[in-house]
C-alpha positions, 0 to 999 in steps of 0.5 A: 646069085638071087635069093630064093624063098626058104622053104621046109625042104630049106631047113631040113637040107640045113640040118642034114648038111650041118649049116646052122638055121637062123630065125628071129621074131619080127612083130610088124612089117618096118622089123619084117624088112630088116630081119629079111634084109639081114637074110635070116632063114626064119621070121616068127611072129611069136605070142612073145609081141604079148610083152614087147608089143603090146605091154602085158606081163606074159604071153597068154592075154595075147588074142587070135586077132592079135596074132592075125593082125601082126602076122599080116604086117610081117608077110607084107615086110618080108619075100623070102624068110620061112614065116611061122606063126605062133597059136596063140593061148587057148586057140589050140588047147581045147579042141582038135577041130578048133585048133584046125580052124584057127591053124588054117587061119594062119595061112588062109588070112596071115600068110604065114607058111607054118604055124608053131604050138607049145607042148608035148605027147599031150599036144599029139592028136592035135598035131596030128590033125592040123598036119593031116590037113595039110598045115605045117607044124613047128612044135615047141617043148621045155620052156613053154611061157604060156604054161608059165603058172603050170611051170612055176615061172621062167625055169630052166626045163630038164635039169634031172635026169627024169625030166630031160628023158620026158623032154628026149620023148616029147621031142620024138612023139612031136617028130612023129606026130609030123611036126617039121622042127622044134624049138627047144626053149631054155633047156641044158645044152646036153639034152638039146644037143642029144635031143638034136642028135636024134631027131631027123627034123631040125631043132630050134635053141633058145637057151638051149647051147650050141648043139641045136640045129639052128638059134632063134632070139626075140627082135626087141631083146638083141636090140635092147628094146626091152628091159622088163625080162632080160634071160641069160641066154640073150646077148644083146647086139646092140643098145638100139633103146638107148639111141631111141631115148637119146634122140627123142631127148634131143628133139625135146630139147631143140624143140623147147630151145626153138632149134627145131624146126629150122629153116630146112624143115620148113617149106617157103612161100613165094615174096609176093604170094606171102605178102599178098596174103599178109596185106589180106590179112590186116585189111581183116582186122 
């Protein structure tokens, strides 16, 4: 059966029929092929390429051009994943009409198909507005890194009772305002999966149990591309960094011992041609 776009109505059929929702973050079109190639219902271009990509210490240097400019490479890697694109820090906090603007980007320029924000009932009227103007919303609730210093580093959201009834509320208000899934990022398993129960729209864990609707991991961390953070909730599938660093080790080495190239790396030249442009030669000198 050929593979068909996934789409909103994809993801919501998933949630009603109880078949887990994959996304993965993909950052430049060689790692759109594969997640595609992989048929993983989701591809994020998150603001995470912040760190694996672009070297910062968190999320919020990460720029709008950053984000067109990755977002553009992946749709050009990938036909059928549901592509989301993260607004960056500051592109959607300050006013309604601008975060409008720059949402619409996303798919005017980037050709994603939806957009994803971080935050809460606070983030509302902004929600709202870019779902009334006709963009697709994925919201974002517990561990939001581009509120790192407001949060007080990388911590676990919801732990007491109070807190996780804040997340069980912010989580309804996001439905409500029109939002199309939420991720649900390093939260307890018993509040994601109430959170999941309740919700009509499909939740997205990262750190928050089994009981969401569908998982979503970062491309570099289940590679073992990136060792600067290593949360509890990744598993890596593979030590793809360490074959990297092992194979450039080995060219290094046949290079300095003159193994490399060797004569099936190398183009010939015709006898005659060669020894014509040899002889042109010394007659030079």
């Amino acid at each position: 059966m050929s593979r068909k776009k996934v789409s909103i109505l994809t993801l919501q059929k998933r949630k009603e029929t109880g078949q887990p929702i994959t996304m993965l973050t993909a950052y430049d079109y060689p790692s759109a092929v594969l997640v595609d190639r992989a048929e993983i219902d989701v591809i994020l271009v998150g603001d995470s390429l912040g760190m694996v990509m672009l070297g910062y210490d968190s999320t919020v240097p990460v720029t709008m051009a950053d984000m067109l400019h990755h977002c553009r490479a992946v749709a050009r890697g990938s036909q059928y994943a549901f592509l989301v694109g993260d607004m960056p820090f500051m592109s959607y906090q300050a006013e309604v009409a601008e975060a409008v603007r720059n949402a619409g980007r996303f798919l005017q320029e980037a050709n994603m198909d939806a957009v994803k924000l971080e935050g809460g009932w606070e983030m509302v009227p902004t929600i709202e507005a870019i779902v009334k103007a006709g963009i697709p919303v994925m919201g974002h609730i517990g561990l939001t890194p581009q509120s790192l210093s407001q949060l007080g580093g990388y911590r676990i959201q919801g732990k007491t009772a109070g807190s996780a009834r804040r997340l069980f509320d912010d989580a309804l208000a996001l439905e409500q305002a029109g939002c199309f899934a939420i991720v649900l990022e390093a939260v307890p398993a018993p509040v994601a999966t109430a959170i999941s129960r309740q919700l009509s729209v499909p939740t997205i864990g990262i750190g928050a149990g089994p009981g969401c609707d569908g998982q979503v991991l970062v491309y570099h961390d289940i590679l073992g591309l990136f060792d600067r953070l290593q949360p509890r909730f990744v598993k890596e599938y593979a030590k793809v960094g360490e074959m990297i660093a092992k194979a450039f080790s080995a060219y290094r080495d046949d290079v300095i011992a003159h193994r490399f190239p060797a004569a099936e790396h190398t183009y010939p030249m015709d006898e005659r041609e060669e020894a014509d442009f040899l002889r042109g030669l010394e007659g030079e000198t």
